[in-house]
N, C-alpha and C positions, 0 to 999 in steps of 0.2 A: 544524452541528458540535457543539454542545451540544443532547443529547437533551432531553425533558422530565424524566428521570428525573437528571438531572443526567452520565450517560457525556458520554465525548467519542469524535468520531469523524469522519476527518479521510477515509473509504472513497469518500463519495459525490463528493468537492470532486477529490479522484485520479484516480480513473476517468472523470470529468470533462475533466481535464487529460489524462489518457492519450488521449480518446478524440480530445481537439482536435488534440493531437500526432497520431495516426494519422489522420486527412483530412490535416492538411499534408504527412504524411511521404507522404499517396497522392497528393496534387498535386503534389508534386515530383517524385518518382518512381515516377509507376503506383502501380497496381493490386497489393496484395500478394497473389500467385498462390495461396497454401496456409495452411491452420492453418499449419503448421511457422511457413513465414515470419512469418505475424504473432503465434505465438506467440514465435519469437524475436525482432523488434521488440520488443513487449511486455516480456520478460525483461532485454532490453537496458536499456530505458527505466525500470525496477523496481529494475536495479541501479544506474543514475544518481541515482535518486531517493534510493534508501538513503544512497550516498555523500556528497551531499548531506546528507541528513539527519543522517546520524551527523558528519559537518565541520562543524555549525551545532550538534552536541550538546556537539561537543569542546570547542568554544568556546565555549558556555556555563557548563561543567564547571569550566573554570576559574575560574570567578570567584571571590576570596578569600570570598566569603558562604558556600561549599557546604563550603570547609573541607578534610581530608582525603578526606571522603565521596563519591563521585562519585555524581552523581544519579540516575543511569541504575540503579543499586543498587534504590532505592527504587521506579522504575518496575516493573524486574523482579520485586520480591517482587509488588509488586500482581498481577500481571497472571496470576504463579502461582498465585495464591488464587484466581482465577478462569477455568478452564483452559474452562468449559463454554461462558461467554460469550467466549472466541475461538473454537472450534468452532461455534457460531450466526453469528457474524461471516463465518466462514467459506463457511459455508453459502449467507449470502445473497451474497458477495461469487460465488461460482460459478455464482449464477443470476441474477445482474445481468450476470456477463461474457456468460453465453448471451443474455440479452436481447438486448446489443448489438449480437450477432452476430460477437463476436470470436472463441471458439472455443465449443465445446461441452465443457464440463466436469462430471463428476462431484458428487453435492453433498456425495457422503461424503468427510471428511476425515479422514485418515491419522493 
């Protein structure tokens, strides 16, 4: 989770958990027949994630310590300043999904 260089990166622990979700989601109910399909599992499961995430954000947000300030503010300018190190993130996260064999992806990002 904490690189050597001091990042954080929460990519490998996700896809991790995604991928333990899809074997149960395939012992429950088959075989997911198509990219499509397990692309839309996937996207389903990314938008549960999010929601989650951002409902554990909301809730930290408020704590009287952050103030008027919402913290999410301060994440975002960071992560603007470094627009190239999410592009590289990107990158590998599309050749880790192909590893897995979830879908074939691109590794150029839009």
């Amino acid at each position: 989770m904490i690189a050597e260089d001091g990042t954080i990166s929460f990519v490998q622990e996700l896809l991790d958990l995604l991928d333990g979700f899809l074997r149960e989601y395939e012992e429950r109910r088959g075989p997911l027949g198509s990219d499509l399909e397990r692309g839309l599992v996937i996207t389903y499961l990314l938008g549960v994630l999010r929601c989650d995430a951002r409902a554990i954000g909301e809730c930290v947000a408020r704590a009287p310590a952050f103030g008027s300030i919402h913290p999410r503010l301060v994440y975002e300018e960071c992560v603007g300043r470094n627009p190239e190190i999410v592009t590289e993130r990107q990158k590998w996260i599309a050749r880790e999904i192909a590893r897995r064999g979830w879908l074939n992806l691109p590794e150029r990002v839009d």
